[in-house]
N, C-alpha and C positions, 0 to 999 in steps of 0.2 A: 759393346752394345751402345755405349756412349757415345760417338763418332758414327755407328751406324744410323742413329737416329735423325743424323745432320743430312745426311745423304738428299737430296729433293727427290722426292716419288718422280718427277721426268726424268731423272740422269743415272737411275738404278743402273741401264745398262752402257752406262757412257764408258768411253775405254779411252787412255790416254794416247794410241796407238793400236796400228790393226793387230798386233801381236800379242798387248798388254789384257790382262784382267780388266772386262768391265767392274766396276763399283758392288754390284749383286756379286759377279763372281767372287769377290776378294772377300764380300762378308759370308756368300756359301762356302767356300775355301777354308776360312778361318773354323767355320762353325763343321765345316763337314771332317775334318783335319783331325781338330781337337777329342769327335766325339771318335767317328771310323780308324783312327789313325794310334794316336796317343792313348786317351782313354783305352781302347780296346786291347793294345799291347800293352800297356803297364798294369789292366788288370790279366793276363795270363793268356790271351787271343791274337789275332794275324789282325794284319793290315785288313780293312773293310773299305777302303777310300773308292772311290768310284765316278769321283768327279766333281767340277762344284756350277754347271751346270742349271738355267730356267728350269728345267723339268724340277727339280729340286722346291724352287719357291722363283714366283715369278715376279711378281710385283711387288711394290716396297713393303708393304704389311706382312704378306706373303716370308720373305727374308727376315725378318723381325722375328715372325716367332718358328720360322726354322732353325735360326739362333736360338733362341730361347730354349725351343724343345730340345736340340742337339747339345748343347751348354750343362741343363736340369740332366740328360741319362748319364753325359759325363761327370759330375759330379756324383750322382747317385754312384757310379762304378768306381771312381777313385777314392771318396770316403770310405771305401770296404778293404782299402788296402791298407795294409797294418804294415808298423814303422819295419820289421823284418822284412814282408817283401820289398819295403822301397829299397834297403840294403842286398838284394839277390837280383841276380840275371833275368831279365823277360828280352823280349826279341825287337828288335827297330822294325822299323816295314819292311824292310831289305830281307828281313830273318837273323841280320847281327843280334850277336848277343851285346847288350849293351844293362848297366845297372840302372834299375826300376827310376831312381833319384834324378839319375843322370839325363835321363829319356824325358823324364816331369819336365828336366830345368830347358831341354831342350823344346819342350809345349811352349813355352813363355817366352824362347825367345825369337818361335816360329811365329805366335802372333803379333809380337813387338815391330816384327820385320814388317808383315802385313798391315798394321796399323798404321806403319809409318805412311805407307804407301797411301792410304785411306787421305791421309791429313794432307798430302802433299797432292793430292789429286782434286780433292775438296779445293784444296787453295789456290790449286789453278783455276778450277771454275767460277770461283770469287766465292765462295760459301765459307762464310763466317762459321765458324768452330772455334770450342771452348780450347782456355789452353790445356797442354797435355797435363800438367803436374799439378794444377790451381791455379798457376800465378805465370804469368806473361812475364820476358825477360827486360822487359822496362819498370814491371813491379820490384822484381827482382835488385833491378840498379839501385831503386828506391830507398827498397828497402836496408840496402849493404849502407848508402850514404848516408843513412840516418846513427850506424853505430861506430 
């Protein structure tokens, strides 16, 4: 949600490439993934994904809080899952069996991938964005040469 908010309401649909995710698409993607996708199969249900598509939220506010609301049902649905079913089989999107745990850790590193993209797209179009971890890797040097 952090990096979505950087986005400039002109370049919601801006794509790095005719083939690539617009900006919109990457935060419907993310947010339609986590709730259709993930969420739904690690609490005991199929794949729901259906695309991450304008029809979805069209404009930058629009995207915000289709985030937000798809975000709020996936947690509402993952808090109910208790530390046993994270340890038992539910199904990938495919219909693999795959462990509850396993499937979560894979949510995290499906959005990592897409954020990455988020930042590196932002930076091309010159939009200043916070750094990812807190601290910029020139704080970083800073801070190592002081100890």
């Amino acid at each position: 949600m952090r990096i979505v908010a950087f986005i400039p309401p002109d370049k919601v649909e801006w794509r790095a490439a005719p083939d690539k995710f617009t900006l919109g698409d990457l935060a419907r993607h993310i947010a339609a993934t986590e709730r259709n996708v993930f969420a739904e199969c690690a609490s005991g249900g199929r794949n729901r994904y259906a695309g991450c598509g304008r029809e979805l939220a069209e404009d930058h506010d629009e995207v915000v809080r289709f985030m937000e609301r798809m975000h709020s049902e996936s947690m509402h649905m993952l808090m109910r899952i208790s530390d046993d079913q994270l340890r038992q089989k539910c199904q990938s999107a495919d219909g693999t069996p795959i462990t509850t745990w396993k499937l979560l850790r894979s949510m995290v590193e499906h959005e990592v991938h897409h954020r990455g993209e988020l930042y590196a797209y932002l930076g091309v179009l010159g939009v200043s964005v916070p750094p990812l971890y807190g601290l910029t890797s020139e704080q970083l040097r800073e801070i190592a040469s002081r100890t």
